[in-house]
N, C-alpha and C positions, 0 to 999 in steps of 0.2 A: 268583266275583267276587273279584278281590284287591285288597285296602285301599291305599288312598295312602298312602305312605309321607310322613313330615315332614322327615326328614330331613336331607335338603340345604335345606331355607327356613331365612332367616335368622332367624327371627321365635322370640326366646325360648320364649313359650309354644307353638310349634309343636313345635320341640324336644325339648320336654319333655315335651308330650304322645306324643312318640313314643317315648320310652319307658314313661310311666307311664298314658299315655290311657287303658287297656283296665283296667276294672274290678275284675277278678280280680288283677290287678297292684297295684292299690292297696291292694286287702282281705290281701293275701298281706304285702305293707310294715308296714298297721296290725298284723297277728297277727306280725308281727317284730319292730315294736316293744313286742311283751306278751312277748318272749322266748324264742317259737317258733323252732326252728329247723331241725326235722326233719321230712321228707315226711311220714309218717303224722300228724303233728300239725296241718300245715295244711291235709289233706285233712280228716281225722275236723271240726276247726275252721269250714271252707269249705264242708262236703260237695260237693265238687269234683269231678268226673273225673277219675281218675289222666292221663292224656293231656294234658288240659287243663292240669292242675299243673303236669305236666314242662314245657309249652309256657312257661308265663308266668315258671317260675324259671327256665329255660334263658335267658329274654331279659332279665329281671332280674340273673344271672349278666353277658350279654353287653351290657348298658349297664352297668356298674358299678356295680351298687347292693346287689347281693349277691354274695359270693364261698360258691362250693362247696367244703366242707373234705370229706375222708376222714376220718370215726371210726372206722370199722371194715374190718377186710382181707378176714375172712372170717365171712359173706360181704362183700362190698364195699357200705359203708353210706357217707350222704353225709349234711352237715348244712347248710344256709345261711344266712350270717349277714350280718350289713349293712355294708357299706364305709364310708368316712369319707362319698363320696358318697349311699348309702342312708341314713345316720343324718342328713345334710343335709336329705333331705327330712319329716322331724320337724315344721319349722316350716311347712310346709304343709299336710299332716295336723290341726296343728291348729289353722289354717285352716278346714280342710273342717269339722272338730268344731263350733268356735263359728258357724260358719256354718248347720250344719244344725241344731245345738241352736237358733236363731234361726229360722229360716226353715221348720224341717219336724218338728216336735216341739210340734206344738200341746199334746199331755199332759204336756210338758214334759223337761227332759232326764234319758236313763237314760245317761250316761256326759258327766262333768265333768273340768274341769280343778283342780285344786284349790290353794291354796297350801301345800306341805308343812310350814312353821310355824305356820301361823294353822287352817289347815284349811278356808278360805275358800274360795267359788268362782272361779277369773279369771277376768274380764274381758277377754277378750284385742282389740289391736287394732295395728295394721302403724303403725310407730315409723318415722322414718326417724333412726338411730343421730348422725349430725352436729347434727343442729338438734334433736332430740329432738319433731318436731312431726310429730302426726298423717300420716300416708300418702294420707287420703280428706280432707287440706285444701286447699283451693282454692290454697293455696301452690305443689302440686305439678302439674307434668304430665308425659306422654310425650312423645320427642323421639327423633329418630333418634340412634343411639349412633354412634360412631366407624368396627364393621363394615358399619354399615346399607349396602342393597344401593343402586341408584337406586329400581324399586319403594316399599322403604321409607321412603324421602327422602320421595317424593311423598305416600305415604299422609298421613305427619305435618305435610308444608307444608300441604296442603289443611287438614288438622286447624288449624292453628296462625293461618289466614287469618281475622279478624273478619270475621263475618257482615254482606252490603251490606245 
């Protein structure tokens, strides 16, 4: 059975899940962001199928999120490292972090964020950068953006209709 692709939807998080949807894609980004960059490191890391690895860097390679460098000739070694794109996704990682450290760590968290001069744990929580006001405030909402398709128009009119 072959997967739906996201690809052509215009729908941001569709998008994006079509390149980072698949699990192993993401745990491969986190151990990139610990400075991993070499096949044997994210398999031994992953305990992965070599098959499986090649499959998920080749497509992290082919969304930009990791570029394949040559360190070695002979024989011919390869390293992957993260693009200005891969390192973008940082702030949704950690995301996912305080989110699970909330939501699924009832014994509480084995991996924090921390302030590097206090030593303090962050708090973290989606700022919107102009008004400096919460992200989850009732200030905010969705709205179709400029490329929204018609589809998406509708979805957010309907959204945006007071309840009779």
């Amino acid at each position: 059975m072959q997967r739906k692709s996201f690809e052509d939807l215009t729908c941001p998080i569709a998008r994006s899940l079509e390149r980072v949807g698949e699990w192993w894609s993401i745990l491969i980004l986190r151990d990139a962001f610990h400075g991993m960059t070499r096949f044997d490191q994210f398999q031994k890391s992953l305990d992965i199928a070599p098959n499986m690895l090649t499959r998920r860097l080749t497509a992290l390679v082919e969304a930009g999120l990791m570029e394949k460098r040559q360190y070695s000739e002979r024989p011919p070694r390869y390293e992957y490292v993260l693009t200005d794109r891969g390192r973008d996704f940082r702030e949704v990682m950690l995301a996912l972090l305080a989110w699970g450290n909330r939501q699924f760590a009832p014994e509480g968290p084995s991996v924090q964020l921390v302030d590097t001069q206090t030593g303090l744990p962050a708090d973290l929580m989606l700022v919107d950068r102009v008004s400096g006001k919460p992200a989850t405030s009732r200030d905010f909402r969705l709205v179709p953006g400029p490329a929204a398709d018609e589809g998406v128009r509708q979805r957010y009119a309907a959204k945006a209709k007071p309840a009779a």
